[in-house]
Backbone as JSON, one array per atom type, in Angstrom:
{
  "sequence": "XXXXXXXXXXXXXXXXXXXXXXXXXXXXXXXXXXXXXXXXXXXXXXXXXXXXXXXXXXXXXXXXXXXXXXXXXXXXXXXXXXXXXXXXXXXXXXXXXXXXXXXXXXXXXXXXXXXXXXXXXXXXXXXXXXXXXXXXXXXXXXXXXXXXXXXXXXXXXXXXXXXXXXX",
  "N": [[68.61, 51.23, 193.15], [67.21, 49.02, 192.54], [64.48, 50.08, 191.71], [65.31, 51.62, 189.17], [65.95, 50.09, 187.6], [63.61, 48.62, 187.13], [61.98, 51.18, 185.94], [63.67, 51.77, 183.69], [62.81, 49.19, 182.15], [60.05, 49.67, 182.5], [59.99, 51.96, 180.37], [61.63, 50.69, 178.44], [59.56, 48.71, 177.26], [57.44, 49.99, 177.16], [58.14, 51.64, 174.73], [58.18, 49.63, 172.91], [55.96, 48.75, 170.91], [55.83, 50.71, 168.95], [58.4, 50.46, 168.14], [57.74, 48.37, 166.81], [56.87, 48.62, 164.45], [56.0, 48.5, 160.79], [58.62, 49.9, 158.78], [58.98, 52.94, 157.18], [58.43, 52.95, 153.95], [60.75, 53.15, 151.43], [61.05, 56.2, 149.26], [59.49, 56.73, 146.1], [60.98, 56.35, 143.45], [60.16, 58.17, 140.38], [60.45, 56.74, 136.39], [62.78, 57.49, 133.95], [62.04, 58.37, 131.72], [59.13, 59.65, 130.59], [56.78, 58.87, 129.44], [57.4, 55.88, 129.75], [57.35, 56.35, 132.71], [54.15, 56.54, 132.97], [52.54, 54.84, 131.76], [53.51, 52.99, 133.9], [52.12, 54.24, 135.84], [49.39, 54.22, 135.1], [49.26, 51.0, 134.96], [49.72, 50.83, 137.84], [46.85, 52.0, 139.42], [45.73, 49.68, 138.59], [46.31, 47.41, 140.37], [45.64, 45.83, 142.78], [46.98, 45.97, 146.31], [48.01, 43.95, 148.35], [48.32, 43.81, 150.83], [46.56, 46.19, 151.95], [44.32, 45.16, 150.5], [41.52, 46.89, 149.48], [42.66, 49.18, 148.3], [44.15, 50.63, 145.51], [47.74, 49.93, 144.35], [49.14, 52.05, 143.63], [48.0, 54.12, 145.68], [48.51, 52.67, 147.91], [50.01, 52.78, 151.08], [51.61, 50.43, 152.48], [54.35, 48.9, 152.7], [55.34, 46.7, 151.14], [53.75, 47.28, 148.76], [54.84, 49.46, 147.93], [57.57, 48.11, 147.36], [56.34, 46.45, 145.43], [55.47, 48.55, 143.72], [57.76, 49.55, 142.81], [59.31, 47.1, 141.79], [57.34, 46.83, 138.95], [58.21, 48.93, 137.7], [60.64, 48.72, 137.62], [60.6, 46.15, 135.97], [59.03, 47.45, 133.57], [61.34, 49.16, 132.28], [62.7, 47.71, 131.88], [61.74, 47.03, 129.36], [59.6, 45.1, 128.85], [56.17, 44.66, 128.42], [52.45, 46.06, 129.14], [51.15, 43.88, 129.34], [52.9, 41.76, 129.74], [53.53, 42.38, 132.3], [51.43, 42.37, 134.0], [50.75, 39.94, 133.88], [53.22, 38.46, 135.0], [52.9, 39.72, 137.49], [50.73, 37.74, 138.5], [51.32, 35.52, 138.11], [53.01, 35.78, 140.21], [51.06, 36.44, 142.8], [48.56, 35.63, 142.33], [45.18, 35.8, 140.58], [43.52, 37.23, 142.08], [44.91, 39.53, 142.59], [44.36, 41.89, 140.57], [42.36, 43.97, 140.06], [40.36, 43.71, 138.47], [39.62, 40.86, 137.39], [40.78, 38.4, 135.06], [38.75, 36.75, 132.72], [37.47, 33.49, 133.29], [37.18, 29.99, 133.41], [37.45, 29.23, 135.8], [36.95, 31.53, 137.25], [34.06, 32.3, 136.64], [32.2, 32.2, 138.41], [32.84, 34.72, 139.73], [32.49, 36.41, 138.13], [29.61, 35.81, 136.97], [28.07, 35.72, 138.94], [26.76, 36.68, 140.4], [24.79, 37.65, 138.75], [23.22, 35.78, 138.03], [22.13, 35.36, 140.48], [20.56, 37.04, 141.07], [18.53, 36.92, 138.85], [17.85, 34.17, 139.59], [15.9, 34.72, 141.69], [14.2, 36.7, 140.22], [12.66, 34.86, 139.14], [12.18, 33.1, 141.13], [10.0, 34.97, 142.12], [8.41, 35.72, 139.84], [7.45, 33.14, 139.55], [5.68, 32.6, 142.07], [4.04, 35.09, 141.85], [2.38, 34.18, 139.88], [1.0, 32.11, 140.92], [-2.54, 30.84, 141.78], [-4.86, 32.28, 143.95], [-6.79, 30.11, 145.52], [-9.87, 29.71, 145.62], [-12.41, 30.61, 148.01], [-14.7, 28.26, 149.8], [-18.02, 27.98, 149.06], [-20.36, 29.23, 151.19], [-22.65, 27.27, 153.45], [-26.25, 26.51, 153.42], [-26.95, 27.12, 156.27], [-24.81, 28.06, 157.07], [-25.05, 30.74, 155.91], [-27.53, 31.42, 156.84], [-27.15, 32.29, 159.49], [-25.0, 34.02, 159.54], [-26.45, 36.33, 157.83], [-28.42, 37.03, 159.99], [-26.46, 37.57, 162.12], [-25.57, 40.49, 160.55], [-28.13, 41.33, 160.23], [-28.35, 41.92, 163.54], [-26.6, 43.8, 164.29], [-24.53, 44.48, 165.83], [-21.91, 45.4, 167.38], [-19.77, 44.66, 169.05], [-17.54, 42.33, 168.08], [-16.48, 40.17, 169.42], [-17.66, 38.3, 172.01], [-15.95, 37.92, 174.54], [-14.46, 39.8, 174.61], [-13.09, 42.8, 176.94], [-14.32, 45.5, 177.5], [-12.21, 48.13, 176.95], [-10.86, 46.48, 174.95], [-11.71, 45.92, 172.54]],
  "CA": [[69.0, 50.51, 191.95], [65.72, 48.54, 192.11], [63.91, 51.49, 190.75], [65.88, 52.14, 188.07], [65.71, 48.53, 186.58], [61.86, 49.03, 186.61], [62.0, 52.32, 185.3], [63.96, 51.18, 182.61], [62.05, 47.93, 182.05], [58.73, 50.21, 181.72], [60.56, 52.78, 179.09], [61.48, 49.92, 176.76], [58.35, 48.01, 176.94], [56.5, 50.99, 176.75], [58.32, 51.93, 173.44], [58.87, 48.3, 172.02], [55.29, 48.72, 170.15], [56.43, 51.98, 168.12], [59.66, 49.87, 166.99], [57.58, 46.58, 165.94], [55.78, 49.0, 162.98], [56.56, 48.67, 159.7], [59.68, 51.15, 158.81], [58.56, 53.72, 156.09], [58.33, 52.76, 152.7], [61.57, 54.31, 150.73], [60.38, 57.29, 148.38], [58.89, 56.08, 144.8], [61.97, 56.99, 142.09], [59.44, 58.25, 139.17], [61.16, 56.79, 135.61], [63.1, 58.93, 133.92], [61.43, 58.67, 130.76], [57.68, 59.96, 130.98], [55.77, 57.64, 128.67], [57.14, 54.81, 130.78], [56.0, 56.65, 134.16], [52.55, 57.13, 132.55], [52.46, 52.97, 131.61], [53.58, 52.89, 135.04], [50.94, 54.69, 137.09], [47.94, 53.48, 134.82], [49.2, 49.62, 135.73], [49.76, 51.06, 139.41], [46.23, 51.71, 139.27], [45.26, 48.45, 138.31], [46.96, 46.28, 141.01], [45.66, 45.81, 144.13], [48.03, 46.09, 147.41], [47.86, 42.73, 149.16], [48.3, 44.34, 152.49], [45.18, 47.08, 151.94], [43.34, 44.93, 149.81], [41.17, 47.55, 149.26], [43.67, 50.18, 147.61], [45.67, 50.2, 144.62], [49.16, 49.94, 145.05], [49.56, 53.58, 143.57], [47.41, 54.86, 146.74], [48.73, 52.61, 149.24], [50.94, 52.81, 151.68], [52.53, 49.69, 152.97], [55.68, 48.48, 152.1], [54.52, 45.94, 149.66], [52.75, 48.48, 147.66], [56.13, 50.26, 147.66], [58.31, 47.23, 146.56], [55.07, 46.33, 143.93], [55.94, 49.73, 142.23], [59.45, 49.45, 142.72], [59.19, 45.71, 140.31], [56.57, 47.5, 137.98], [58.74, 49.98, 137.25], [61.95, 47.69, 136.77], [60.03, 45.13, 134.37], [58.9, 48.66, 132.06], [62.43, 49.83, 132.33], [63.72, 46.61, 131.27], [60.96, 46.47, 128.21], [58.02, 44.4, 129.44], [54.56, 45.15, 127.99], [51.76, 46.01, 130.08], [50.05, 42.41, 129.68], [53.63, 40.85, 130.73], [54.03, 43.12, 133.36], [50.54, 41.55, 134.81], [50.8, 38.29, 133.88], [53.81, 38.15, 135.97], [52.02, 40.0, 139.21], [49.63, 37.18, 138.61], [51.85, 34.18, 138.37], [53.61, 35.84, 141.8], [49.84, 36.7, 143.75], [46.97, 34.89, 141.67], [44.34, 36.99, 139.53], [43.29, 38.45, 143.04], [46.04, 40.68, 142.57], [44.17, 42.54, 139.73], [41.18, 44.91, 140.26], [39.82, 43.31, 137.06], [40.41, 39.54, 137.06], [40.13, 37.83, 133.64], [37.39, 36.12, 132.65], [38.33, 32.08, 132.59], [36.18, 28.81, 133.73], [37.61, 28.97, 137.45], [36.58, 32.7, 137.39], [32.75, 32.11, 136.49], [31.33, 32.71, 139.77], [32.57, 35.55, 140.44], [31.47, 37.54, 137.39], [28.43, 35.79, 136.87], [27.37, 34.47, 140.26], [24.98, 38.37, 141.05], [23.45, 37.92, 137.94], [22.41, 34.25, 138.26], [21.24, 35.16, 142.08], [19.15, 37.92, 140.29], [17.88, 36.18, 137.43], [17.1, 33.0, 140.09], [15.04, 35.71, 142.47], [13.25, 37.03, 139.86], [12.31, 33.55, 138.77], [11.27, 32.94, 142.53], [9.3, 36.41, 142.69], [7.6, 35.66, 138.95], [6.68, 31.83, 139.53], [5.2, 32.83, 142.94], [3.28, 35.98, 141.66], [1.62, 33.84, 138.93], [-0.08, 31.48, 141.78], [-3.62, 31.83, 142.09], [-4.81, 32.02, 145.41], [-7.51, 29.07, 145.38], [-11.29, 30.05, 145.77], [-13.03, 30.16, 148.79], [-15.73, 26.96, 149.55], [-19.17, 28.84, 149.41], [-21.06, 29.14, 152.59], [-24.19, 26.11, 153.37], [-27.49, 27.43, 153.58], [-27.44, 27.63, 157.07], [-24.13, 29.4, 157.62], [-25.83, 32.21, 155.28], [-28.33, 32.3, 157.6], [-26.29, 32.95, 161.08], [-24.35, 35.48, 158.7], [-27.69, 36.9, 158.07], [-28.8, 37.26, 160.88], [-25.64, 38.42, 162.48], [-25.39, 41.01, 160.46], [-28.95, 42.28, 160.62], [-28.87, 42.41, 164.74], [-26.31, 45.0, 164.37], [-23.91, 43.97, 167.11], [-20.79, 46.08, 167.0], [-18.96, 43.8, 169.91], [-17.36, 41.19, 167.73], [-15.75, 39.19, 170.04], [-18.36, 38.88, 172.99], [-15.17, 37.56, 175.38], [-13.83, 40.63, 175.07], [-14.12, 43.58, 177.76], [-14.73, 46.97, 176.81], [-10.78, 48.52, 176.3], [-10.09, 45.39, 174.07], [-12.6, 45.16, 171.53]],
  "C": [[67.83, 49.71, 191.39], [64.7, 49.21, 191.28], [64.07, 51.93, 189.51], [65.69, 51.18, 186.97], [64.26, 48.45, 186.19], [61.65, 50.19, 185.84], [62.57, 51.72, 184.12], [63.24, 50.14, 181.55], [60.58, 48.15, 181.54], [59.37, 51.03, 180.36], [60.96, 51.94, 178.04], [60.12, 49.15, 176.65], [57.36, 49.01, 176.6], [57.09, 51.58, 175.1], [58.22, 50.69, 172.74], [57.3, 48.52, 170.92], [55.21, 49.71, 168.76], [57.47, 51.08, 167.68], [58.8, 48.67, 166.35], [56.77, 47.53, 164.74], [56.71, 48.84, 162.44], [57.91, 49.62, 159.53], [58.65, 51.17, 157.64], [59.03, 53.13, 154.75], [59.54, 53.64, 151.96], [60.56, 54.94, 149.8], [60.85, 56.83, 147.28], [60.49, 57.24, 143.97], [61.17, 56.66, 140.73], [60.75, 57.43, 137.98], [61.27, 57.9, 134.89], [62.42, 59.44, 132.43], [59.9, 58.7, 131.18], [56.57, 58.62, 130.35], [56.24, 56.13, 129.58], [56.86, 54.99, 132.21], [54.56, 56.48, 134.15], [52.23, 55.7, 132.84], [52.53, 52.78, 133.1], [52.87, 52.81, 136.0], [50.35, 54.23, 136.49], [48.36, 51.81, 135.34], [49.0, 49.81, 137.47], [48.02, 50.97, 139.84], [44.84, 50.4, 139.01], [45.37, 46.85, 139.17], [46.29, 46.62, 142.27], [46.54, 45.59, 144.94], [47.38, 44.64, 147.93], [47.9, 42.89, 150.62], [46.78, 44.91, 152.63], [44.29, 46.26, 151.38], [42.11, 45.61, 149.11], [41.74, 49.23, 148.28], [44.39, 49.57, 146.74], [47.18, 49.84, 144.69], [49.55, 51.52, 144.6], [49.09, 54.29, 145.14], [47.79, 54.13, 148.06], [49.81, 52.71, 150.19], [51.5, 51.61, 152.22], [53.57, 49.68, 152.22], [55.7, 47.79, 151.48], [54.62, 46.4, 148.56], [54.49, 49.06, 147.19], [56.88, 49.31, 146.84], [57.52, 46.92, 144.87], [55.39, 47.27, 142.77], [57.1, 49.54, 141.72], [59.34, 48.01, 141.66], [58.46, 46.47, 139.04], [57.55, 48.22, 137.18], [60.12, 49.6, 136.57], [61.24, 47.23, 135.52], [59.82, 46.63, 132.94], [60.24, 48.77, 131.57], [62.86, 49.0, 131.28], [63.02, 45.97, 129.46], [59.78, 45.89, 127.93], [57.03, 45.29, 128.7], [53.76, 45.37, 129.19], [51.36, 44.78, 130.58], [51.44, 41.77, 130.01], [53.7, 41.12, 132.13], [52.63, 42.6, 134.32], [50.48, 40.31, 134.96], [51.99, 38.0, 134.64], [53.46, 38.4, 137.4], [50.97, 38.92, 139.13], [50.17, 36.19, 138.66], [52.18, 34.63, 139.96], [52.24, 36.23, 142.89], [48.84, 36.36, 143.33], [46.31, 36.06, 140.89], [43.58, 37.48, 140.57], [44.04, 39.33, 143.15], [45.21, 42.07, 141.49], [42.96, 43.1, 140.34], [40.34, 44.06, 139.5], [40.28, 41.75, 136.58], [39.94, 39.49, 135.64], [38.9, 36.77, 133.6], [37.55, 34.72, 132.27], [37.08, 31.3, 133.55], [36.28, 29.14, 135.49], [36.83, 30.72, 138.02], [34.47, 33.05, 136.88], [32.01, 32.85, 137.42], [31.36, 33.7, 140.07], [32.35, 36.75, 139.4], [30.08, 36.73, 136.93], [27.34, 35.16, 137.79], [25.89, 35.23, 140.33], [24.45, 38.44, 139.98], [22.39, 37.13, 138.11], [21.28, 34.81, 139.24], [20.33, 36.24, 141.43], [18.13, 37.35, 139.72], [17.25, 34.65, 138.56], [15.99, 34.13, 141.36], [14.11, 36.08, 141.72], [12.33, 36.12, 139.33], [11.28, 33.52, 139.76], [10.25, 33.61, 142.38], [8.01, 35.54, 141.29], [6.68, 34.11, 138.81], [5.45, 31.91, 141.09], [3.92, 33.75, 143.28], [1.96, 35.03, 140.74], [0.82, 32.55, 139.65], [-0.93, 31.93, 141.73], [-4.09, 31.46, 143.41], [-6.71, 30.89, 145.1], [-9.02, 29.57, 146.38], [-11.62, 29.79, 147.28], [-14.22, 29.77, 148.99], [-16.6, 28.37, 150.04], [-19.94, 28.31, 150.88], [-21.99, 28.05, 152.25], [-25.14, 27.21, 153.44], [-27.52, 28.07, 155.49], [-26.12, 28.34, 157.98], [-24.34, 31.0, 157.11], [-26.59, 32.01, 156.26], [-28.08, 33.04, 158.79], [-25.81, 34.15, 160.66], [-25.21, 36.3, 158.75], [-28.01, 37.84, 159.12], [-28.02, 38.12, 162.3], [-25.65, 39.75, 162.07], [-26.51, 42.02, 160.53], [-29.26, 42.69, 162.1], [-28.12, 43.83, 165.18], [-25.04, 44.9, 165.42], [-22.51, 44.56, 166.73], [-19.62, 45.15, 168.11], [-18.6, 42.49, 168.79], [-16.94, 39.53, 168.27], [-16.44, 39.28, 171.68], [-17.29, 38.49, 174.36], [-14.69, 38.47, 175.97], [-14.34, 42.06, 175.93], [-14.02, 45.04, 177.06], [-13.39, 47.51, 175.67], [-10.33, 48.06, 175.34], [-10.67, 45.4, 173.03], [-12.12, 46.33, 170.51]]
}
C-alpha cells in the first residue's frame, strides 16, 4: 500500500507542471464583414503582445494576444475608429503597447535619445580630431651631439641590457 501512495504521489507531481501551462488560446472568430477584418489585422499588427513583447498580437500566441484580438475586434464591430480603437489599448497598457509610440514631451528620449548620443560622439570624435598634438622641444647642442655620434658608430643593439633573443 506504501508503494502505491508513492507511486501515485510521483505520477501527479510528475504531471502537475503540464497542468500549470497556460490552456490554449480559443480559435480567433475572423469578422464577418471583410473590410472590418482587414482594419482588424492591420491594427493587430500594430499592437504589441504584453506577454511576447517582442511579437504583435496578430503573431502571438499567448492568451492575452488572443483576448487583445478578441476586444479589437468587438470595439470595430461595435463602430470604433482605428485611432479609438488605440487610444483605448493605450489608456488600458500605456503607449508601450504600440509598436509606434506617439511622439509627446514624456516620449522625447526615446525617439530622439540615438540621435543626440550620435550627434554628442561625433562632437567628441570632431573636437578631439581638431587638437594639435603640441611640438616637440628641440634637442641642446649637446644632445645633437650624442645623437650624432650614436648614430654614426652604427650600433644595431639598442638596448645594451638586453641579451641576444630580446633585442
Amino acid at each position: 500500500m506504501n508503494r502505491l501512495a508513492i507511486l501515485s504521489a510521483m505520477i501527479v507531481l510528475g504531471a502537475s507542471p503540464a497542468l500549470a501551462q497556460e490552456p490554449a488560446a480559443p480559435p480567433d472568430r475572423p469578422q464577418p464583414d471583410a473590410a472590418q477584418e482587414a482594419r482588424a489585422q492591420a491594427l493587430f499588427e500594430d499592437v504589441r503582445c504584453v506577454v511576447c513583447q517582442h511579437e504583435s498580437i496578430a503573431a502571438s500566441p499567448a492568451g492575452i494576444a488572443a483576448d487583445m484580438r478578441r476586444l479589437v475586434r468587438e470595439e470595430i464591430a461595435s463602430g470604433a475608429s482605428d485611432q479609438a480603437v488605440r487610444d483605448d489599448l493605450v489608456r488600458r497598457w500605456g503607449d508601450y503597447i504600440l509598436f509606434k509610440p506617439p511622439v509627446r514631451w514624456t516620449t522625447w528620449l526615446l525617439w530622439f535619445g540615438p540621435f543626440a548620443l550620435v550627434v554628442a560622439g561625433l562632437a567628441v570624435m570632431f573636437v578631439r580630431g581638431r587638437r594639435r598634438a603640441e611640438p616637440a622641444a628641440p634637442l641642446s647642442p649637446d644632445e645633437q651631439r650624442r645623437l650624432d655620434a650614436l648614430l654614426a658608430e652604427g650600433s644595431d643593439r639598442p638596448d645594451p641590457d638586453a641579451n641576444r633573443p630580446h633585442d
